[in-house]
BALOBA-1460 file (C-alpha; in Angstrom, 3 decimals):
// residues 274
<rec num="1" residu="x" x="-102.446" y="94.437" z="13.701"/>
<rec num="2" residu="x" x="-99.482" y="91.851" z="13.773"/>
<rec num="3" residu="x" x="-97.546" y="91.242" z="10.650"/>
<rec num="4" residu="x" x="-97.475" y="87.353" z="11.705"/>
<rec num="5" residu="x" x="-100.339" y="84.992" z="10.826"/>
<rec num="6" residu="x" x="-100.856" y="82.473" z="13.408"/>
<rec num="7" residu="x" x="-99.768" y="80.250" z="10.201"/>
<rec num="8" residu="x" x="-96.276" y="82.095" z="9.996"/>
<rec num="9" residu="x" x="-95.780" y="82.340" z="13.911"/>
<rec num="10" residu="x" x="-96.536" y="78.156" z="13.752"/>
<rec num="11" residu="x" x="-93.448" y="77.852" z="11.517"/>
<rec num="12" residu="x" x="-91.467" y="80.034" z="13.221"/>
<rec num="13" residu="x" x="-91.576" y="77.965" z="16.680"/>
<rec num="14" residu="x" x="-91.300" y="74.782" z="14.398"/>
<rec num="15" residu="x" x="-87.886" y="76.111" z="12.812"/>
<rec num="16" residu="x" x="-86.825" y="77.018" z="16.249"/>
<rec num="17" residu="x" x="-87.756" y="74.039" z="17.681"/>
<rec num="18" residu="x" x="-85.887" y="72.147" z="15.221"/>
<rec num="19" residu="x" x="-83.395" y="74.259" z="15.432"/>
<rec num="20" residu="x" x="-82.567" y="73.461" z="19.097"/>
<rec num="21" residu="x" x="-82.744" y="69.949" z="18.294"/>
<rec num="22" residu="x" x="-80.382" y="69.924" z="16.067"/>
<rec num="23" residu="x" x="-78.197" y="71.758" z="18.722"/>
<rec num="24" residu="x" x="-78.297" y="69.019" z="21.375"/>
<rec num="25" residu="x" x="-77.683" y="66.261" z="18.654"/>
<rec num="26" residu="x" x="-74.859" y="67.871" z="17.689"/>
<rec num="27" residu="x" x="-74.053" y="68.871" z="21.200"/>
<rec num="28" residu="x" x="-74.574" y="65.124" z="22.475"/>
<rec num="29" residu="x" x="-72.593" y="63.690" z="19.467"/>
<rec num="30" residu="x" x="-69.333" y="65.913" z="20.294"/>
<rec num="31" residu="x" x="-69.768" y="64.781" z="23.610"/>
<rec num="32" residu="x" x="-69.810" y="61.380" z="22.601"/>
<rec num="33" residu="x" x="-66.752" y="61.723" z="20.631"/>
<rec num="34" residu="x" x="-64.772" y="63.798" z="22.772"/>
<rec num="35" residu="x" x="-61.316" y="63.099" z="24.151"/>
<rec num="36" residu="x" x="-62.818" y="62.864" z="27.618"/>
<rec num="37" residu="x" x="-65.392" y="60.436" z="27.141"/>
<rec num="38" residu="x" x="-63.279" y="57.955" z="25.439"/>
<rec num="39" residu="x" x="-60.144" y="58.192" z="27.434"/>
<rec num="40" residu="x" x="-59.570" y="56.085" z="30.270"/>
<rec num="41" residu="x" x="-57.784" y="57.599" z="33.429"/>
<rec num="42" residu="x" x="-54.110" y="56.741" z="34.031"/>
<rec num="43" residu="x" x="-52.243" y="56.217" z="37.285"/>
<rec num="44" residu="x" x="-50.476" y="59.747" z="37.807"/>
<rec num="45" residu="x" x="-47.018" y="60.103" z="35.948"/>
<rec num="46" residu="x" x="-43.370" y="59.355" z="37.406"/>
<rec num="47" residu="x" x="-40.492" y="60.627" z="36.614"/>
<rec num="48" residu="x" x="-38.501" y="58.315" z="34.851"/>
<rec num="49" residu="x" x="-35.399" y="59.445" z="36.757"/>
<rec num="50" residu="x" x="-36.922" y="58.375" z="39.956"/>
<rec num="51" residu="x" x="-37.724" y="54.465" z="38.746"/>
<rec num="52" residu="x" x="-35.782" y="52.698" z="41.171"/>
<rec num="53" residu="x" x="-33.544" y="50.030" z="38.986"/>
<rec num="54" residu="x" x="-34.376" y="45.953" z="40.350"/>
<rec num="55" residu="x" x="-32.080" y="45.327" z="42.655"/>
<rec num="56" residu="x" x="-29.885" y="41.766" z="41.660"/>
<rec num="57" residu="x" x="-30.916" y="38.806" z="42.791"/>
<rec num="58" residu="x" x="-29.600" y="39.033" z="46.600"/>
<rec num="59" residu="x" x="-26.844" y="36.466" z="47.256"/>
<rec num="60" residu="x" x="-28.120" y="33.281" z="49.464"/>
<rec num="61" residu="x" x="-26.013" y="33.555" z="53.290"/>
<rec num="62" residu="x" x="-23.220" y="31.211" z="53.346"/>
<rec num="63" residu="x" x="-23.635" y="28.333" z="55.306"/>
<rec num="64" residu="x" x="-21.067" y="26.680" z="57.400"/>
<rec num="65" residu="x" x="-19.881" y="22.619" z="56.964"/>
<rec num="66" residu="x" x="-21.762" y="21.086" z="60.141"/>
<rec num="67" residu="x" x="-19.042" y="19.492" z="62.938"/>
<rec num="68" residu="x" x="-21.172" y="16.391" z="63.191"/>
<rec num="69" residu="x" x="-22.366" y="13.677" z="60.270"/>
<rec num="70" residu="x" x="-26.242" y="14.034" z="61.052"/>
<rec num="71" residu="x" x="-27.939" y="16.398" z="58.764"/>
<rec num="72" residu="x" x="-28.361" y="20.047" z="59.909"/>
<rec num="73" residu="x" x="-32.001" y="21.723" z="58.504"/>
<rec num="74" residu="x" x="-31.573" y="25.513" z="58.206"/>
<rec num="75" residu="x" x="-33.951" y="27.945" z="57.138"/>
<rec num="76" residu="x" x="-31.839" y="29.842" z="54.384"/>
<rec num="77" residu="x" x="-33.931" y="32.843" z="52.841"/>
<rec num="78" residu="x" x="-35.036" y="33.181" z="49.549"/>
<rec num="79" residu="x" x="-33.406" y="35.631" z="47.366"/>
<rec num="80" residu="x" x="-35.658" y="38.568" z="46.705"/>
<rec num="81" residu="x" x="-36.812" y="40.781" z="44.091"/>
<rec num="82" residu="x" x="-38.571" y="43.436" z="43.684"/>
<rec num="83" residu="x" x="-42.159" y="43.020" z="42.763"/>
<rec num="84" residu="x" x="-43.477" y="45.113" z="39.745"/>
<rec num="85" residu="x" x="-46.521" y="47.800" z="40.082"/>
<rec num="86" residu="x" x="-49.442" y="46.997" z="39.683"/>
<rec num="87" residu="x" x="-50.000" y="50.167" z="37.164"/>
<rec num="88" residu="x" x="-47.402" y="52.900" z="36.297"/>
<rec num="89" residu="x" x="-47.215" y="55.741" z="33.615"/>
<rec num="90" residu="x" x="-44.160" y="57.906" z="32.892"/>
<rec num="91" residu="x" x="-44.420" y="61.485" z="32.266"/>
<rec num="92" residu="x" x="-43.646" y="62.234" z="29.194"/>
<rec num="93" residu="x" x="-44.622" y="65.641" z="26.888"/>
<rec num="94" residu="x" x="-46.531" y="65.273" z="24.033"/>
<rec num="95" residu="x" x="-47.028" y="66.147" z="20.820"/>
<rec num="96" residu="x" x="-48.449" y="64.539" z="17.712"/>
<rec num="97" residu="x" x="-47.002" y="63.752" z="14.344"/>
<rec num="98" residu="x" x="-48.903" y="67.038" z="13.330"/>
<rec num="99" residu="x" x="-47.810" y="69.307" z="15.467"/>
<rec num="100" residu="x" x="-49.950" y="72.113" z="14.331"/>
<rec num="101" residu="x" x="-52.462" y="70.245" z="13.030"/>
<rec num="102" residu="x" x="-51.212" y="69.857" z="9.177"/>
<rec num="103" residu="x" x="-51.398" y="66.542" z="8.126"/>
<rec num="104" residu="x" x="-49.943" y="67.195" z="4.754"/>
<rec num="105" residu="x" x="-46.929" y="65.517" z="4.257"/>
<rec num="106" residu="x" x="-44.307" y="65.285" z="5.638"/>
<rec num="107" residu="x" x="-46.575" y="65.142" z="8.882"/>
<rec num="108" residu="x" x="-49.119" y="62.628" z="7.265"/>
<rec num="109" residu="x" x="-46.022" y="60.122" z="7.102"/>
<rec num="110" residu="x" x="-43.799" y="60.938" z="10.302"/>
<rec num="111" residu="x" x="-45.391" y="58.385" z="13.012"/>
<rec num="112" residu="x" x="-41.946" y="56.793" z="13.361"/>
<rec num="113" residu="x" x="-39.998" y="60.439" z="13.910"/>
<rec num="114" residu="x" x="-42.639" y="61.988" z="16.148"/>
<rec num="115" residu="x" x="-42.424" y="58.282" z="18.600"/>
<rec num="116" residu="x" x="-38.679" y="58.689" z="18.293"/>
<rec num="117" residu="x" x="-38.420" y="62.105" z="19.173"/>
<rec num="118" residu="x" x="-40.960" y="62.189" z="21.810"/>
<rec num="119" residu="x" x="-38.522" y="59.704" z="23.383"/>
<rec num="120" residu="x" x="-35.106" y="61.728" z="23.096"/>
<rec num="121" residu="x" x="-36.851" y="64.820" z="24.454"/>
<rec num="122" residu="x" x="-37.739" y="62.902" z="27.709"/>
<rec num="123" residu="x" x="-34.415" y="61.298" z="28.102"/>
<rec num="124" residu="x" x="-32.547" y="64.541" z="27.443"/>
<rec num="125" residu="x" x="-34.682" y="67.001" z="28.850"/>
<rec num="126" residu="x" x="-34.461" y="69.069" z="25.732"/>
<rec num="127" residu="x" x="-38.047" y="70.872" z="26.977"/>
<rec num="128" residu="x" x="-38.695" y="71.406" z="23.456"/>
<rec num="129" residu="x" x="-41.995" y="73.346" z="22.427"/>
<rec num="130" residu="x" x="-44.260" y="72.213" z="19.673"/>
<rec num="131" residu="x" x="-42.213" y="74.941" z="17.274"/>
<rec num="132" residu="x" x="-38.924" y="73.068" z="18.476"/>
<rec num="133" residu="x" x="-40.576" y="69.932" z="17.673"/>
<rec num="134" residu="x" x="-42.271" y="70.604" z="14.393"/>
<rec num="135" residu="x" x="-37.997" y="71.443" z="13.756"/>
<rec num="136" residu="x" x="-36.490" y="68.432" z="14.659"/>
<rec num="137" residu="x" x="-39.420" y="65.900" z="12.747"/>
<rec num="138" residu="x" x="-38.201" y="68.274" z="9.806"/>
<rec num="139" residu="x" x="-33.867" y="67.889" z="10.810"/>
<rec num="140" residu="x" x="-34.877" y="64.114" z="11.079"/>
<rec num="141" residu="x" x="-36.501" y="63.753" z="8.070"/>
<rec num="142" residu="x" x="-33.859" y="64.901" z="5.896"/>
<rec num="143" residu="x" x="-31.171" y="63.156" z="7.578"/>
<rec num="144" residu="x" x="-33.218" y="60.362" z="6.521"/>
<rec num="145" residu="x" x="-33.425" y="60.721" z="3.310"/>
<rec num="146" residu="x" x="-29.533" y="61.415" z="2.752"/>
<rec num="147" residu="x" x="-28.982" y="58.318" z="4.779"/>
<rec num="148" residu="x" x="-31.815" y="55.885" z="3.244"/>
<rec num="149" residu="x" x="-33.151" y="58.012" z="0.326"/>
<rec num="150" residu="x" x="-36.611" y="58.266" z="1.944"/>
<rec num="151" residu="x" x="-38.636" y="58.719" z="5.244"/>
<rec num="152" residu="x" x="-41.572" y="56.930" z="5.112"/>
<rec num="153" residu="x" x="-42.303" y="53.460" z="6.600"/>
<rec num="154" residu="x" x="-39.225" y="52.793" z="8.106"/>
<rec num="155" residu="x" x="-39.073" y="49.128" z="9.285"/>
<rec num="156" residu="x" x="-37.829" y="48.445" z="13.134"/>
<rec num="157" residu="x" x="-34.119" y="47.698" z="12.679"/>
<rec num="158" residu="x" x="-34.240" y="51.363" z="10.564"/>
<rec num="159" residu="x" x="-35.582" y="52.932" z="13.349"/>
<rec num="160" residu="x" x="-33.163" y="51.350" z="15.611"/>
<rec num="161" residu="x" x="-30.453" y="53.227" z="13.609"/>
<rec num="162" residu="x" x="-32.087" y="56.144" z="13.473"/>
<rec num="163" residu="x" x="-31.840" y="56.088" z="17.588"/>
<rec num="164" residu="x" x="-28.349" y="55.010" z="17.880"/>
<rec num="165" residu="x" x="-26.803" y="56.778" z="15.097"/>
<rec num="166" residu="x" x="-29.443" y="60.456" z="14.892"/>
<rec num="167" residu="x" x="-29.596" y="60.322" z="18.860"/>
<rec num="168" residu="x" x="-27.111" y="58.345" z="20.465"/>
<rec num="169" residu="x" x="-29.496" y="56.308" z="21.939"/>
<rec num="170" residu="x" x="-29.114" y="52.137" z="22.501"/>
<rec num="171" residu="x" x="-32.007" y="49.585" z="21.643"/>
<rec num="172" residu="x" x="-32.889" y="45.858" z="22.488"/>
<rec num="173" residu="x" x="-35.264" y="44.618" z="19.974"/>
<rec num="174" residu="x" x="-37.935" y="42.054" z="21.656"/>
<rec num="175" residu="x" x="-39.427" y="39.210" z="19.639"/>
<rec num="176" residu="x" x="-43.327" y="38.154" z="20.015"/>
<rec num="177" residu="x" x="-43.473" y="40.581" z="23.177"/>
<rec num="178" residu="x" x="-45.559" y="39.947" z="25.860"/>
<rec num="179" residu="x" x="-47.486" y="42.411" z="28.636"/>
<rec num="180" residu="x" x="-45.282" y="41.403" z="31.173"/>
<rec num="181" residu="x" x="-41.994" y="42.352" z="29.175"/>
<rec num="182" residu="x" x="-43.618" y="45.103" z="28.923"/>
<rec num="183" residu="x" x="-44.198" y="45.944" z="32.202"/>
<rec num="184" residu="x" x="-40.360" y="44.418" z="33.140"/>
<rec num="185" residu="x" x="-38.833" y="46.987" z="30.523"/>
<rec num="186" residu="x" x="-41.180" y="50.007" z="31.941"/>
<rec num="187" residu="x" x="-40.522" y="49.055" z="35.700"/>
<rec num="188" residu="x" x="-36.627" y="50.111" z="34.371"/>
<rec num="189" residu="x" x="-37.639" y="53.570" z="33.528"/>
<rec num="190" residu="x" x="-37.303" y="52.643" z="29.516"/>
<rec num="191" residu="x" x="-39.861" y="53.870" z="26.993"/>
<rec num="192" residu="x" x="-40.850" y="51.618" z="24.290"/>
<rec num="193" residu="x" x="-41.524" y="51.900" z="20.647"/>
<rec num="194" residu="x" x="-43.457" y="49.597" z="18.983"/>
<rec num="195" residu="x" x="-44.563" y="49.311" z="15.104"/>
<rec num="196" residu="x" x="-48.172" y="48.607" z="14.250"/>
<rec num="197" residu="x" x="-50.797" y="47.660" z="11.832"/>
<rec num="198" residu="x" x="-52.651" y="50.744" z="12.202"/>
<rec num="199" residu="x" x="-56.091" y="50.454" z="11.115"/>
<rec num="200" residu="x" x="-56.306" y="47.246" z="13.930"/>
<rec num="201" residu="x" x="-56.036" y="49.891" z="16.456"/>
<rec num="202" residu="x" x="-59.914" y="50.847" z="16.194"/>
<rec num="203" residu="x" x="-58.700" y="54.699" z="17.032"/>
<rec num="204" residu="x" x="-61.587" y="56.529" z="16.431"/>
<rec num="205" residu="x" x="-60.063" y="59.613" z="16.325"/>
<rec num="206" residu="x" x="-58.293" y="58.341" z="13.199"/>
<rec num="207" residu="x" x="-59.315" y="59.723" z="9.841"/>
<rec num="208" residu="x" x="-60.876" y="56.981" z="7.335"/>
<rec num="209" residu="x" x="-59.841" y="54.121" z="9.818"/>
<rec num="210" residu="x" x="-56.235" y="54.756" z="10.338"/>
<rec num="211" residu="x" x="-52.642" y="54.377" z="8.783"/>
<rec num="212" residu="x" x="-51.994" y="50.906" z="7.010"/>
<rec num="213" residu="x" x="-49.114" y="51.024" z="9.342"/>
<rec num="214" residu="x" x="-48.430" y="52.937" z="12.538"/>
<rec num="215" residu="x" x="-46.100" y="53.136" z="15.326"/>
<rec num="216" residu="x" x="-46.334" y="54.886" z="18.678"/>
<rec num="217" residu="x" x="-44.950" y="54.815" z="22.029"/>
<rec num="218" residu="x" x="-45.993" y="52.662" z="24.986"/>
<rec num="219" residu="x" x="-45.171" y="54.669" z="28.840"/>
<rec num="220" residu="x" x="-47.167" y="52.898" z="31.106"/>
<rec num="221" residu="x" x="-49.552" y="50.052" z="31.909"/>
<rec num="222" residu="x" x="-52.947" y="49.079" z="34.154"/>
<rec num="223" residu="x" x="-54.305" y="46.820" z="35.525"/>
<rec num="224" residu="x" x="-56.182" y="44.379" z="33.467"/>
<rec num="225" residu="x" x="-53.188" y="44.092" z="30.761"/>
<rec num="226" residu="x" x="-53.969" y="47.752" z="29.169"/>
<rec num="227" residu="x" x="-50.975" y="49.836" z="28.246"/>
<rec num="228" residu="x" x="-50.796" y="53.609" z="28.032"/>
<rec num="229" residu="x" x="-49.580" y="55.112" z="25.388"/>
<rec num="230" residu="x" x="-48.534" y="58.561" z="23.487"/>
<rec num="231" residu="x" x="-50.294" y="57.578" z="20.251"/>
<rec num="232" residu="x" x="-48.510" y="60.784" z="17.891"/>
<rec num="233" residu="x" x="-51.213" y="59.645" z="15.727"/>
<rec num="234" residu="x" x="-54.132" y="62.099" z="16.972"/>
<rec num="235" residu="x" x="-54.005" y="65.148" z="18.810"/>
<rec num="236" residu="x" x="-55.850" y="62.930" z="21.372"/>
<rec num="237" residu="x" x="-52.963" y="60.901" z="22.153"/>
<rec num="238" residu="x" x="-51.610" y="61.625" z="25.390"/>
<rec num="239" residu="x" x="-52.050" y="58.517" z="27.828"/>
<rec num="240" residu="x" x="-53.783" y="56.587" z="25.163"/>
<rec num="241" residu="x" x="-55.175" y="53.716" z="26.515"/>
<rec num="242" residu="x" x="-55.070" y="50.394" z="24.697"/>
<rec num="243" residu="x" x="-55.503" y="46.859" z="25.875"/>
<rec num="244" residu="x" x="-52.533" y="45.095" z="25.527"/>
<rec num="245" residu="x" x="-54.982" y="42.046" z="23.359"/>
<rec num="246" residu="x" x="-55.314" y="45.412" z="20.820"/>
<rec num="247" residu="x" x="-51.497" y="45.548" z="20.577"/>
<rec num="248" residu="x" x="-50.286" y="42.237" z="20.594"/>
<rec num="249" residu="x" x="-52.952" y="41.719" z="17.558"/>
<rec num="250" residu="x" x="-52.213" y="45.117" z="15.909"/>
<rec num="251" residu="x" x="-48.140" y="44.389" z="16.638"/>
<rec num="252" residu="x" x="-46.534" y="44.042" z="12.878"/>
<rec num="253" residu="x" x="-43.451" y="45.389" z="11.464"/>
<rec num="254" residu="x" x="-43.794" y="46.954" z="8.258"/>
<rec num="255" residu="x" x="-44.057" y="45.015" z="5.442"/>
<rec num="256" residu="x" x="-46.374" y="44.208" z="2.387"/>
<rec num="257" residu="x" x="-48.762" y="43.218" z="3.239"/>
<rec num="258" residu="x" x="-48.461" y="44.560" z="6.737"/>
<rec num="259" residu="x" x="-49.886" y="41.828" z="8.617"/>
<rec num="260" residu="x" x="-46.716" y="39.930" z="7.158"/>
<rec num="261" residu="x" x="-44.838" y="42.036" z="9.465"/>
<rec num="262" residu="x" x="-42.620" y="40.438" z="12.333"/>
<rec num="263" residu="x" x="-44.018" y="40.569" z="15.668"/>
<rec num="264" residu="x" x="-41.328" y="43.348" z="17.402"/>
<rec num="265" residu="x" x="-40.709" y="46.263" z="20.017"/>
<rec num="266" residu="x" x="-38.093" y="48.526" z="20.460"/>
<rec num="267" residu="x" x="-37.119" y="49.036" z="24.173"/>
<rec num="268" residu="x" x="-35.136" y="52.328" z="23.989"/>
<rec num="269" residu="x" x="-32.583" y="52.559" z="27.144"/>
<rec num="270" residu="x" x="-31.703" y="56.015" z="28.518"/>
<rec num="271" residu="x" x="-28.372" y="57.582" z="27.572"/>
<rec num="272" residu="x" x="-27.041" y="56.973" z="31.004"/>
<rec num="273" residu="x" x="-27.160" y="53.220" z="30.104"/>
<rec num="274" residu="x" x="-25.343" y="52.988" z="27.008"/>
């Protein structure tokens, strides 16, 4: 004689049965979060070393005086330039601000050193591994605090010092920029840092809405004014995409509050431009 009752074996099927629902839910909502579903695809990366530079304007042919009075009509061509892409992305490694997932400070706080050095590591070719990167957020960390007495929040014209006087690196600061200086400064082969007011980002992968402020780095561009990005502020960040409307909105310097913040970007050039 079985030791199940047709009453037990009901509410055995019904656990399982539930049971396997809640699977799939759970199955379906991973799914629906994952890095794959929300991620747009990106053009395939370029080196920056092979960005052609935009050629100068060419020079208009000179024309000789005419020998007689009555006007001469010549067609003189126009000086050219090169047109920019209609989508590029440079290759760049990433890493986050949390290297190995630790988001106790400093890491909770180092937005600003992980964009930075995600940027010297492609210009120098350092090749650095997450180890060698966990390092240098920790070597630039303290050099900030001997030279500013802290390392969180540091404002645009501090991070511009931290890139020319840490890393050797020059900056042009851009007021109120637009999607087409940002494709302009890209279509040079320079990466761009730009601050943020985090939580106007709409990340979801961000923890309780985001970072009051936030700053990242911006490598490419699409079609339909979206820019890609390494956002250091996930471990989803690699070719981020954002619409450039997000940005521009989002775009604040830090201050309190932070939507007081100046509207600014940080075009970094490589070190064989200084």
């Amino acid at each position: 004689m079985s030791i199940f009752t047709r009453k037990s074996k009901r509410k055995i099927v019904l656990a399982t049965a539930t049971l396997i629902v809640a699977i799939c839910a759970m199955g379906v909502y991973r799914f629906m979060k994952s890095p794959a579903y929300l991620k747009e695809s990106v053009p395939a990366a370029v080196n920056i070393q092979t960005i052609a530079k935009v050629p100068e304007k060419a020079k208009a042919p000179e024309i000789p005086e005419p020998t007689i009075s009555t006007p001469v009509l010549r067609n003189v061509p126009k000086a050219s330039i090169k047109p920019l892409p209609k989508e590029l992305n440079l290759a760049m490694t990433f890493y986050s601000q949390a290297p190995f997932v630790d988001w106790s400070e400093p890491w909770q706080n180092a937005c600003e050193e992980a964009s930075i050095l995600l940027v010297a590591n492609t210009y120098y070719k350092h090749g650095w591994t997450k180890e060698n990167f966990r390092d240098q957020i920790l070597e630039l960390v303290d050099w900030e605090n001997e030279t500013f007495g802290f390392y969180k929040s540091t404002t645009t014209q501090q991070m511009t010092k931290i890139l020319e006087d840490f890393l050797q690196l020059k900056t042009v600061i851009h007021q109120n920029p637009t999607f087409s200086d940002v494709q302009t400064i890209l279509d040079k082969g320079h990466l761009i840092i730009i601050p943020l007011a985090g939580r106007e980002l709409k990340n979801p992968f961000f923890t309780n809405g985001g970072p009051d402020y936030h700053v990242l780095v911006i490598k490419g561009y699409k079609e339909g004014e979206k820019v890609i990005t390494s956002d250091v502020g996930t471990q989803h960040g690699e070719n981020y995409v954002y619409t450039w409307k997000t940005i521009s909105s989002a775009n604040h310097d830090y201050a309190t509050p932070i939507n007081n913040g100046d509207k600014l970007m940080i075009e970094v050039l490589p070190p064989s431009e200084k």
